[in-house]
N, C-alpha and C positions, 0 to 999 in steps of 0.2 A: 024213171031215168031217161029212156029215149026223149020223153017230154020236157026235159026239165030246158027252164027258158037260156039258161047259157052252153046250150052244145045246142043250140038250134042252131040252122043254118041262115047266115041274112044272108039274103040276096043282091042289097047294095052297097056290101062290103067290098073293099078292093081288093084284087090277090096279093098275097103274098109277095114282096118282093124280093130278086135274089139276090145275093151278098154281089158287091162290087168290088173290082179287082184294076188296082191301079199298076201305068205300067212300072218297070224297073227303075227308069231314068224321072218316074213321078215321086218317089218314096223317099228322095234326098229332100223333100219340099216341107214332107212333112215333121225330118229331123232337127233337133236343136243345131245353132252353130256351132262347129267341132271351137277346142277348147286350146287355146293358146299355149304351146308347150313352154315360150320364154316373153318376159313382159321387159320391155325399156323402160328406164327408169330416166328423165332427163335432168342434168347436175348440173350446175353454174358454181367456177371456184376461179378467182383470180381474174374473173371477164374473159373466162373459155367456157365454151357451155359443151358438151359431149354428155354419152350416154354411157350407160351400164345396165346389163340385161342378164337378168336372174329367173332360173326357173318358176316356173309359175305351180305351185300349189295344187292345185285341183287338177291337173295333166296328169302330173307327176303321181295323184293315188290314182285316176284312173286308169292310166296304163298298168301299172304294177299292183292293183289291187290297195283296198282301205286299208289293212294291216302291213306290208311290206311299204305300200307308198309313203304312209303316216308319217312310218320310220326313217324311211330315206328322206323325207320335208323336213324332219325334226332335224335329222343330223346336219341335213345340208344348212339351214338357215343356223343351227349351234355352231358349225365351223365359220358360215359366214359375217355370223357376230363377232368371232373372238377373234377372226382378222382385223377387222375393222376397230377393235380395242386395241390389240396388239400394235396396226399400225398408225392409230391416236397418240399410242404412249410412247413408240419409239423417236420419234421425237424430240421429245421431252427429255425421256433420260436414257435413253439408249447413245444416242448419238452427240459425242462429245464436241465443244467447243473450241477447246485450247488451241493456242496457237502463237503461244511464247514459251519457251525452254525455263526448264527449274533454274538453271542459271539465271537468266534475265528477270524471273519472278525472284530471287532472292536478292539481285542488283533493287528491286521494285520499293522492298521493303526496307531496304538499308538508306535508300535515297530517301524515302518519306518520313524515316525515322531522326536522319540525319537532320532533316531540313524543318522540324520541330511540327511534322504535319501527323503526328503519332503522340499527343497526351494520355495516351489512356492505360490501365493499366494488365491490360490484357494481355495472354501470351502468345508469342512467333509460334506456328506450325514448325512443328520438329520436321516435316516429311520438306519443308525447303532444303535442309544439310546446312544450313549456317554454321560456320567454324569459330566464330566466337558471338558474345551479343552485343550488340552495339552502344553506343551510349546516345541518352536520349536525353537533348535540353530542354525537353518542353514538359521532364517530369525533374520533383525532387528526389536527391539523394534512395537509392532504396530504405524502405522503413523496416523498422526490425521485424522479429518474427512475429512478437504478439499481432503486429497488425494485422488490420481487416484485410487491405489488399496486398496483389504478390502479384509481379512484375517478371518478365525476362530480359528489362531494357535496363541499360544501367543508369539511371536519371543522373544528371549533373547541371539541374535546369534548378532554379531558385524557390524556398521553401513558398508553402501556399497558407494562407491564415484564410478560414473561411468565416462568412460574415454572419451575424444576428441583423437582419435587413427588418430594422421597424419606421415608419416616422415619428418623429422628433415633432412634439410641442411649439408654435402653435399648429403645425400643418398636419394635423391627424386625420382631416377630411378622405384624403386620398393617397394611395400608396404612393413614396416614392420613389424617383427616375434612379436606375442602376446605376452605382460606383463608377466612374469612367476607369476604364481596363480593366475592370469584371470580368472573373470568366466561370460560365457554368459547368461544371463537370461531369458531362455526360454519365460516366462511370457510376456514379450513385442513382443518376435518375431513373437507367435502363432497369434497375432492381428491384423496386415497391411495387407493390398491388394495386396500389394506389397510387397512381403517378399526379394526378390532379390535384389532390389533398397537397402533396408533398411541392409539386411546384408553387400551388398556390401559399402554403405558410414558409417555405424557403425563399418564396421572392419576395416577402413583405406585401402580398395585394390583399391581405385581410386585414388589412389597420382596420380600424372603427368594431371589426366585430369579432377582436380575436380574443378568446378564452382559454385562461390558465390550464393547460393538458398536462402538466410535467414535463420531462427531460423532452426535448424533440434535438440533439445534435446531429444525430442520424438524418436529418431531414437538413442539413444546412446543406446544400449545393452548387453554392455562389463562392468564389476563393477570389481574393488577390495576391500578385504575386510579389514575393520581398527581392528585390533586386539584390541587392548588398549581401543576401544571405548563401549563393553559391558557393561551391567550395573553391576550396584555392587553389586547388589542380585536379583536373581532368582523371576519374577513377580509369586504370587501364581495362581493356575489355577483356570480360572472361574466354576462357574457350570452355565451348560446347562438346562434353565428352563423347565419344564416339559409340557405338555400340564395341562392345567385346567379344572377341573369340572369332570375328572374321575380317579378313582381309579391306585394302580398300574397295578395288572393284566390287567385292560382294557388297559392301555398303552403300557405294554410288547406286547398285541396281535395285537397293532393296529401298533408298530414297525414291528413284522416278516411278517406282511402285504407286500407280493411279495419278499418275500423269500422262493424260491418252491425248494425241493430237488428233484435230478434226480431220474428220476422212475431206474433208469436201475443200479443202485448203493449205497450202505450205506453211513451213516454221515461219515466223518472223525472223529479221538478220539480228546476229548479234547487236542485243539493247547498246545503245548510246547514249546515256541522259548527260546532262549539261551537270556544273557542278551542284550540290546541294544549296537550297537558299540558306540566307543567311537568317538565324530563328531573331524574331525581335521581342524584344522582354519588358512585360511592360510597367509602367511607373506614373503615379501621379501626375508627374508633369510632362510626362511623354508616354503617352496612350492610345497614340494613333500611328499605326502602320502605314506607312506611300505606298510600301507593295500591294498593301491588301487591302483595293478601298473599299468602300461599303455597298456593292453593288447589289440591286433587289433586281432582278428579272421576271419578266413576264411576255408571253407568245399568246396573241388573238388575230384572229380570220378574220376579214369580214367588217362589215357596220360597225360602229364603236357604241353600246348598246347601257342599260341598266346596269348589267353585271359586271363588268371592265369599272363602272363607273363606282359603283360600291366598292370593291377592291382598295380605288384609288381613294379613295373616300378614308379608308379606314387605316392604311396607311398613313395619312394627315396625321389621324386621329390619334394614334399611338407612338411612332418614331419620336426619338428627340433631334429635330430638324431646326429647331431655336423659331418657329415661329409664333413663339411669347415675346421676343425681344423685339424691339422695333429694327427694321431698316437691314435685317441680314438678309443679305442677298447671295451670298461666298459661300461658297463649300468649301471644307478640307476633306482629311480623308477618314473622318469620324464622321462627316455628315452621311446619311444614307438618301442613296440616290433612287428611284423606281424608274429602271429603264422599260419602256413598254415596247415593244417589237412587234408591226402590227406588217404583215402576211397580204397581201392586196387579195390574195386570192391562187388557186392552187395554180391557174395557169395563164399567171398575170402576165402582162410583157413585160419585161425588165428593162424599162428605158431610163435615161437621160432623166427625167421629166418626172418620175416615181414621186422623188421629197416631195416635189410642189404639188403633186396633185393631194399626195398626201395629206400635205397641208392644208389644203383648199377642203378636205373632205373632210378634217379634223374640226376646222372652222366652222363650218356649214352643220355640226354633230352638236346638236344641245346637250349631248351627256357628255363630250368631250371638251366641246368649248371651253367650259370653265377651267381647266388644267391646264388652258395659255395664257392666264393673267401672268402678267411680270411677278406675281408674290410669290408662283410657285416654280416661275420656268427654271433657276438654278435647283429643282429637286426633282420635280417631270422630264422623262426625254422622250418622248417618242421618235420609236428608228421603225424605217421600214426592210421588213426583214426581205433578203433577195437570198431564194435559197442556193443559185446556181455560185451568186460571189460568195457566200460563206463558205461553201463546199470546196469553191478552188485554191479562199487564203487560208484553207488550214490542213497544214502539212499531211495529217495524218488520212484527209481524205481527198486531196488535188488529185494524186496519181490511180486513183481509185473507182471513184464514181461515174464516170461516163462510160467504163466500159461495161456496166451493170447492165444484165435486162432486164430487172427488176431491183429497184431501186432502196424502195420502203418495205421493209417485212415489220411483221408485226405479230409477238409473242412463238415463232416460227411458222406461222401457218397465215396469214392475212398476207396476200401480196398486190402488190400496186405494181402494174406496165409502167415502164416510163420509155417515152420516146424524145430524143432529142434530136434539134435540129440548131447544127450550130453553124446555117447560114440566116437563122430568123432572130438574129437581134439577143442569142442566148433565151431565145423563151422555151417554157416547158409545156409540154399537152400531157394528162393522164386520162386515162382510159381503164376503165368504162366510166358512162358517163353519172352512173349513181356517187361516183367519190368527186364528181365536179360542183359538189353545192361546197358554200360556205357559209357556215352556221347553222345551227341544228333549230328549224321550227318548232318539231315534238319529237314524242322519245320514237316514235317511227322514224322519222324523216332525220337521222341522224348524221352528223359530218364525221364521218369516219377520218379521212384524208387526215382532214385539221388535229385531229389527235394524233393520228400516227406519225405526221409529221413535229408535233411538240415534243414527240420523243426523243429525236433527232435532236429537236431543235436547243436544250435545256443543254443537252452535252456538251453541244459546241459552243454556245456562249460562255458556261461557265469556264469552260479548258481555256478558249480565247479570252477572257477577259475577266475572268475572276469575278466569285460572287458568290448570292443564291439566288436562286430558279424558284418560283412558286406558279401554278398554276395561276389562272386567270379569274379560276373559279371560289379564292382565295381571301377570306377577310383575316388583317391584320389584329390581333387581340391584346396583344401586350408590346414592351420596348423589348426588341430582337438583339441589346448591348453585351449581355453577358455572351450570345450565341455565337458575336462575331469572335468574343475573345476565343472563342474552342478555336484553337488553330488546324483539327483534323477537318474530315472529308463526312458528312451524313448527309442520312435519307433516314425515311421511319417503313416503320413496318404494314404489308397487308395484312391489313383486319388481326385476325389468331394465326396467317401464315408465318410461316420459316420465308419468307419472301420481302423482297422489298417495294416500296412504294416510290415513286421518283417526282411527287406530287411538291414537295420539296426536295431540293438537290443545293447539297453542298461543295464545292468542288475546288480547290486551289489553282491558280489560273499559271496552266504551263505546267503541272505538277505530272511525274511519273504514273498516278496511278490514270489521271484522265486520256492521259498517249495510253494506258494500254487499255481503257475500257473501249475508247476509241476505234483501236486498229482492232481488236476482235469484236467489235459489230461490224466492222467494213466487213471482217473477214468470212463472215457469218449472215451473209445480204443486207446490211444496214440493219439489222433487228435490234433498235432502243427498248424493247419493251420492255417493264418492269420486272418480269419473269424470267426473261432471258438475261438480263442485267446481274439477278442471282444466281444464276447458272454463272455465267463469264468467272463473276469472284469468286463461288464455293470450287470451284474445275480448278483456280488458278491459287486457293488457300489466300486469296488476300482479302476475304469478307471481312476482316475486323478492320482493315483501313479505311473503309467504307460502314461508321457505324450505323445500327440500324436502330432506331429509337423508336419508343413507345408512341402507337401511334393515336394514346389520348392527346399530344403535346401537339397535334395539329391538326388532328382529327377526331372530334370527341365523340362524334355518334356514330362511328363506324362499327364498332363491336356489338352494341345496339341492335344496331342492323341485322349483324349476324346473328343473335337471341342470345349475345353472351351477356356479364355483367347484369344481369337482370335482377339481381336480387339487392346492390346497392350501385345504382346506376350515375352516372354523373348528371349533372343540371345544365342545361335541359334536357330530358328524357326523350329524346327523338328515336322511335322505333322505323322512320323512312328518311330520308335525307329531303324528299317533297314538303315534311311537316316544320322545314325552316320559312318554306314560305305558305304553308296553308296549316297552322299550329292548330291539333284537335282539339274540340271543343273545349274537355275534359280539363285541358289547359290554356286554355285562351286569355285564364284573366291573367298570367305569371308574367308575360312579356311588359305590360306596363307595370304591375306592381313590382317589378325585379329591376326592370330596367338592363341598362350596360352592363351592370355588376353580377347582374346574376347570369349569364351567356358564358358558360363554360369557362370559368373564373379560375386564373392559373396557365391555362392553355397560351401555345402561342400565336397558332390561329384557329381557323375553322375550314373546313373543304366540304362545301357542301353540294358535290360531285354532279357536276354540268347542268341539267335542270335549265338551258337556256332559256327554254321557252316557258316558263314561269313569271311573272311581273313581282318584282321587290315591295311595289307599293302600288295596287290597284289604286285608292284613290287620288293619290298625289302622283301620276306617273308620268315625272316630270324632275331635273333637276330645280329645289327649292332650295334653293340658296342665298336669296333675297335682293336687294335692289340693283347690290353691286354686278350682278350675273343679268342678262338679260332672259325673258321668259314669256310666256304667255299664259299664265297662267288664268287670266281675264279677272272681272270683280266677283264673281261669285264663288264663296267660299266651299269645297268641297265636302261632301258627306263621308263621313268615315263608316266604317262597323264598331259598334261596341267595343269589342273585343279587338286591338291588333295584333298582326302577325309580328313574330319573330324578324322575319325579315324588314318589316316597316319600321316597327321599334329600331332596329340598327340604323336603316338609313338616315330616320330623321335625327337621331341622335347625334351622327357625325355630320349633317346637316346642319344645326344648328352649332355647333362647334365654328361652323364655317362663315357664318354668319355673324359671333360673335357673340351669341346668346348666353350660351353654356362654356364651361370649360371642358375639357378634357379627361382622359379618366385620372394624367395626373393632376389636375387643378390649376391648367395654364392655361389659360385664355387667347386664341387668337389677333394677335394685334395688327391691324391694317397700316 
């Protein structure tokens, strides 16, 4: 043991060294950094940027220990969630709208009823208190009990015969052009499963491939109306019984029963509407209303591009504008006009000088140009939209708007600054400067502004001037003749919501329901949004004036979208709204073998939701419209794919219509 070689002693070993001892003020050098009790979080909403500072997790368990801390993180972040849910939602349905008295909302509905802007046969809201029911020219006679439908208006409007729409020998090729003073009846369409099926063999647009099914009367949609057949006096109006067993005050309280005014705004003054129009009836040889011309609207930002230019395109293609007949250049008030309202940009200056330059810029626009030949300029308008003079000549928002400091909301939360300076010529400046582009490149770089502002913008034109509103993003698919005959007020619906969509807007020009949609957005910081839109009506019980239709009738692959309908889907099967212009593979040969015909066949159009930065026709992208249009097309013919898109398929289709090639989908030919 003494010997054994490791407890020998070496000699050139070093000693031992002894433990080292740092001082007090060294021992902080070697700790972690102490640990943040609150972290800032920093928020951008409305172009205010500010902070919010929430405890920070790992402080929090190790002060108070891993089980007591856990607990306290857990609770605290569970409380801090369900505020932030709670004040998401309050919003939305906590915090009311209203801002017209049950009085004035039942003046609302007797004026619309009266003035023949109420066909349908749906019933008045008992919680308005109406003391009798009105009589309603723009329906017939009440139908007996057996009937389908049941009414609370007393119709005294002319009976309706609804049509078997086929064509007639020889012209079987192509459906045809609507009965002049046609009118579709909402009422039946809102109802089927199937609303595509039912528009398409109720309108007549399956001649050449229609097949013996049995009875379809249920599907006739289309009615004219018998003049001659009103009755020969005026049914008197019933009265509406009252509830039993309580006084009147008790009853007056038990009506305004959820009718809550906006905390954030005063009553309206007692309503004043003008007198009720006068309903016009229409008849073979008198089919066109002077009130009510045919006005088609649309709002674009910006360069005048592809998409504007397809729009317009397909419009041509469809409307009955008599451009079969040689040498019409006149409109009456059955021609339908496409006014286009083109926005220079959000903070344009508003000069003297706007038309012309507009014009100079239309000119100088290859996808524009062609829409100022003299063939089309009695059906094209282009206006430049000034948002400060629309805002001041209409009544309901002159006394209103400037003193806003926030001008544009959008769905209650998206807010735009506006500052104005009314020594600079009326111009506008918004801020921040991400809502200052015009026209969306990609789905990043998106124009917020320009939308929020078309929300605005759809209102006020249609209350000003009578019409419909369609998005920009819009192809026309069928004649919109029977649509005009509905004398009511629609919109369709979002996707599977209880909501409405305002992607089409129908609106009676000067009519009581557009004064009140009107004065409670002003009242409510300008918010056109779709959403809030169904808020205004369901708060104020007059959504049925505003109906909301099926939104395959203008939107075929919206539901799609959502994964509904999946099991018999309409044609074409679009699972994205992108696959109108890059069609997968799976189905790439249907666009040419289908053609126009097969494109959601029955519909009235298609919205196939913004996508600006998409090309319609990668290799023709170009207006090809032939000798009579100038172009550069140069001599060498371009390569296509195989396969084209859905989108090219349309264009060229209404392209050569334009040309002179083809006819149309009814079988009219272009005549120079």
């Amino acid at each position: 043991m003494p010997n054994a070689p490791h407890l020998r002693q070496n000699s050139n070993a070093r000693p031992l060294a002894l433990p080292k001892y740092y001082a007090p003020e060294d021992k902080y050098h070697k700790r972690p950094p102490p640990v943040q009790t609150w972290i800032k979080y920093p928020i951008s909403a409305c172009g205010i940027r500010f902070q919010i500072v929430l405890p920070n997790a790992k402080a929090v368990i190790s002060r108070f220990g891993r089980m007591r801390g856990a607990l306290l993180a857990l609770v605290t972040f569970l409380g801090l969630g369900f505020t932030i849910f709670a004040l998401r939602k309050w919003p939305l349905e906590a915090s009311p709208t209203l801002v017209f008295k049950r009085e004035d909302l039942g003046k609302i509905w007797r004026w619309e009823i009266s003035s023949g802007h109420y066909p349908s046969r749906r019933s008045i809201p008992k919680k308005l208190g109406l003391n009798s029911v009105p009589n309603n020219p723009a329906l017939p006679p009440r139908p007996s009990a057996q009937s389908r439908f049941k009414t609370t208006t007393n119709g005294t409007g002319p009976k309706r015969v609804y049509l078997d729409i086929q064509s007639q020998p020889p012209s079987v090729a192509y459906p045809p052009r609507p009965v002049p003073g046609s009118v579709a009846d909402l009422d039946i369409i809102i109802k089927p499963l199937d609303c595509l099926e039912v528009l398409r063999v109720g309108g007549g647009l399956d001649n050449g491939n229609r097949v013996r099914r049995g009875r379809m009367d249920d599907w006739k949609y289309i009615y004219v109306e018998q003049p001659d057949s009103a009755p020969a006096s005026t049914p008197p109006s019933e009265d509406i019984p009252k509830r039993k067993g309580i006084i009147r005050s008790e009853h007056e309280a038990y009506l305004d029963e959820g009718f809550t005014k906006s905390r954030h705004a005063d009553w309206e003054p007692a309503l004043n509407l003008p007198p009720p129009a006068e309903y016009h009836r229409y008849s073979p040889e008198n089919f066109c209303d002077p009130e009510d011309p045919r006005l088609f609207h649309m709002y674009w930002t910006g360069p005048f591009t592809d998409k504007p230019y397809l729009a317009v395109l397909s419009f041509l293609f469809t409307q009955n504008l008599g451009l079969h007949r040689p040498g019409k250049e006149g409109t009456d008030a059955c021609t339908p006009q496409l006014w286009i309202w083109i926005n220079p940009g959000p903070a344009a200056a508003l000069s003297g000088s706007a038309t012309e330059k507009l014009s100079e810029q239309l000119k100088s626009s290859p996808w524009a140009a062609p829409f100022l030949h003299p063939r089309f300029h009695h059906l094209i308008h282009f206006k430049v939209w000034n948002t400060a003079e629309q805002l001041d000549s209409t009544p309901e928002t002159k006394d209103d708007w400037r003193s806003k400091k926030t001008i544009f909301k959008s769905g209650g939360g998206v807010c735009l600054p506006l500052f104005y300076y009314p020594t600079r010529a009326d111009s506008l400046s918004f801020i921040p400067s991400m809502y200052n582009r015009t026209g969306s490149q990609s789905a990043n770089l998106y124009d917020k502004l320009s939308v929020i502002m078309s929300d605005m913008a759809r209102f006020i034109l249609c209350h000003k001037y009578g019409g419909i509103y369609l998005d920009a993003d819009t192809l026309f698919l069928r004649d919109w003749t029977e649509m005009w005959g509905w004398k009511g007020a629609f919109a369709y619906r979002w996707s599977f919501h209880d909501k409405y969509n305002t992607a089409v807007l129908r609106l009676r020009k000067g009519s009581a329901l557009s004064h009140f949609l009107l004065r409670t957005a002003v009242k409510n910081g300008f918010d056109f949004h779709p959403f809030e839109i169904t808020k205004y009506l369901k708060e104020a019980r007059l959504d049925n004036l505003l109906t909301r239709l099926p939104d395959a009738m203008f939107d075929g692959a919206w539901l799609n979208m959502e994964g509904y309908q999946r099991e018999r889907p309409p044609q074409p099967f679009f699972t994205g709204f992108e696959q109108f212009f890059d069609t997968p593979l799976v189905d790439s040969g249907a666009p040419v073998a289908l053609g126009y015909q097969g494109f959601f066949s029955g519909a009235y159009s298609y919205h196939f939701h913004n996508s600006w930065w998409m090309i319609v026709d990668p290799a023709r992208n170009w207006p090809d419209l032939g000798p009579r249009f100038q172009n550069n097309t140069g001599d060498d013919e371009p390569e296509d794919r195989r396969d084209l898109d859905w989108s090219t398929i349309m264009k060229r289709s209404f392209e050569a219509y334009i040309r002179g090639e083809t006819p149309n989908m009814y079988g009219e030919y272009l005549v120079w």
